[in-house]
ZAMARGU-4260 file (C-alpha; in steps of 0.2 Angstrom, whole numbers, plus 5000, padded with zeros to 4 digits):
<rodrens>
0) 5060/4778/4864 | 5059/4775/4882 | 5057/4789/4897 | 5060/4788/4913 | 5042/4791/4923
5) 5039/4792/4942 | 5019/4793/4950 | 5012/4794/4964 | 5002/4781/4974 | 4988/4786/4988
10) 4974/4775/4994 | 4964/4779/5013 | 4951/4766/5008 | 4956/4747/5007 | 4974/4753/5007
15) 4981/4736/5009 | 4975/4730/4994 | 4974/4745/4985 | 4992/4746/4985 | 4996/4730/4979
20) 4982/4730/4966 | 4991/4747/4958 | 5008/4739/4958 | 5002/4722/4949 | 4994/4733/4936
25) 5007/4744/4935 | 5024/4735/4938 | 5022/4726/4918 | 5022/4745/4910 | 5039/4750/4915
30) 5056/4743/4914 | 5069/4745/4931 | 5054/4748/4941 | 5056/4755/4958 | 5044/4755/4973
35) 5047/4767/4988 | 5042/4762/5004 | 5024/4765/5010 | 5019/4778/5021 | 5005/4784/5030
40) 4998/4801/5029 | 4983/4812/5039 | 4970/4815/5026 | 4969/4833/5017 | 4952/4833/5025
45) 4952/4827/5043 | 4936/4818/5045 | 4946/4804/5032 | 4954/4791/5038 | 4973/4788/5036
50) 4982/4786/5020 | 4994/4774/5013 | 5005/4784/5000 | 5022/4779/4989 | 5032/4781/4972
55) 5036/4772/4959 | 5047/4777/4942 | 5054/4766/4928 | 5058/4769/4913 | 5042/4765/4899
60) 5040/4766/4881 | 5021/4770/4882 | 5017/4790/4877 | 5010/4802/4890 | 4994/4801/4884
65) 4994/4780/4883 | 5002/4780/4902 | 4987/4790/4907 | 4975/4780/4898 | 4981/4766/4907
70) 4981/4774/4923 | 4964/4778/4922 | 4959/4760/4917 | 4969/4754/4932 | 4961/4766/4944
75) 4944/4760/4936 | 4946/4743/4937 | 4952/4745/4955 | 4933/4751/4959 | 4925/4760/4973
80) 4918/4758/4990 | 4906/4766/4999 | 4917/4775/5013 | 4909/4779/5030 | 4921/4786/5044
85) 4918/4791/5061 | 4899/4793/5058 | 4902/4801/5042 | 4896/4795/5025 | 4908/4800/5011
90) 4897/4790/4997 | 4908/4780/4986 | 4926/4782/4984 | 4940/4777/4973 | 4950/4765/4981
95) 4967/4771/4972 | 4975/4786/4967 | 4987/4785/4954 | 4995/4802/4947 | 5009/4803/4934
100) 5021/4816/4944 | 5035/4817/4928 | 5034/4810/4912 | 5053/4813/4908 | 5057/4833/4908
105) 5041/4837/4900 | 5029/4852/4906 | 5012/4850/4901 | 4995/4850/4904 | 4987/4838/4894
110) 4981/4823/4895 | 4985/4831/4915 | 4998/4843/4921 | 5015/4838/4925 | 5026/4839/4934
115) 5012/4840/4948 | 5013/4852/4961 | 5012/4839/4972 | 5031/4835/4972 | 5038/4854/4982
120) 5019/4853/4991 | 5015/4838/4999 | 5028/4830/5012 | 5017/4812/5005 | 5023/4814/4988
125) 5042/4821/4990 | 5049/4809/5002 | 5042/4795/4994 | 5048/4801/4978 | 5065/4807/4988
130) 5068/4789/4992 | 5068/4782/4976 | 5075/4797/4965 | 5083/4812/4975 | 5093/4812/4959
135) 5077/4820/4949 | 5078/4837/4945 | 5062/4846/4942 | 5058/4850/4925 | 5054/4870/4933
140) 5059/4872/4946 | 5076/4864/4942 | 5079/4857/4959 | 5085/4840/4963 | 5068/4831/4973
145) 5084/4830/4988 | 5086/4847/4990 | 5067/4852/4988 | 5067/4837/5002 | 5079/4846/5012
150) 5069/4863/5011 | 5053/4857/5014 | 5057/4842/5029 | 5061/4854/5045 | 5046/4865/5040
155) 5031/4849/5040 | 5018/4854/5053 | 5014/4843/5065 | 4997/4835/5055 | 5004/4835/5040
160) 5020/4822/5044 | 5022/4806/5037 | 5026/4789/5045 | 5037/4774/5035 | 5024/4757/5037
165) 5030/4741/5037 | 5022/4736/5020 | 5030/4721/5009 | 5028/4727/4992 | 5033/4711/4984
170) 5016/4705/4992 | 5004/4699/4978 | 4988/4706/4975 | 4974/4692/4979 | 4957/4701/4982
175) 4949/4715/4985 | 4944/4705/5002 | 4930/4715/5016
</rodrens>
């Protein structure tokens, strides 16, 4: 049985590529897969650079606990980098982020917790996620992602807006480059 799945996509290191390395890895595990458009974000911390962040959903016939499995290998195989910024040495560093925001209506908290917080909480989940399904309603709060949209946009301070990039997602993945 298939269910309709949406994550989230962040990457402040090699974010280029790291995008497009998580959609090739991703794209083949869902059906009517959909991309939002990339934006950038201010770090949580501020001494990190900038991030790239977006959505994706389809519809998948993998169980929670397999989509995580992959998502974990994905993120794995995507690697690390030794991230210094502005004189600051953050050590190594995942290059991708990839969180599983809803796995249909469930609520759980195994193999992670979803839905994730992340979707009312952070403007660089929910307009990405808005952009590609302000239909979905969320399995607690039982809001459409458009209204909690409309609720949380006018309140974004200043740091904490997000800006659509020109970014072709259709782009293939070719290498992990400098």
């Amino acid at each position: 049985m298939s269910t309709q799945v949406y994550l989230g996509i962040g990457s402040n290191l090699n974010r280029d590529n790291a995008v497009l390395f998580a959609l090739e890895k991703l794209r083949p595990l869902f059906k009517e897969f959909k991309v939002s458009p990339v934006y950038e974000s201010k770090a949580v911390r501020e001494a990190e650079p900038d991030y790239y962040n977006l959505c994706v959903g389809g519809s998948t016939e993998l169980s929670m606990e397999d989509l995580y499995n992959e998502i974990v290998k994905i993120e794995g195989e995507a690697g690390a980098e030794l991230m210094i910024y502005n004189s600051t040495n953050f050590g190594l560093k995942h290059r991708v982020d990839i969180d599983i925001l809803t796995y249909g209506n469930e609520v759980r908290d195994e193999p992670c917790k979803v839905p994730r917080h992340d979707i009312q909480d952070y403007p660089f989940v929910n307009i990405p996620l808005n952009d590609i399904a302000p239909e979905l309603v969320h399995p607690i709060l039982g809001l459409p992602v458009s209204e909690l949209n409309e609720q949380m946009v006018p309140h974004i301070p200043e740091g904490r807006r997000v800006v659509k990039v020109p970014f072709d997602t259709k782009r293939k993945f070719t290498s992990w480059g400098n």
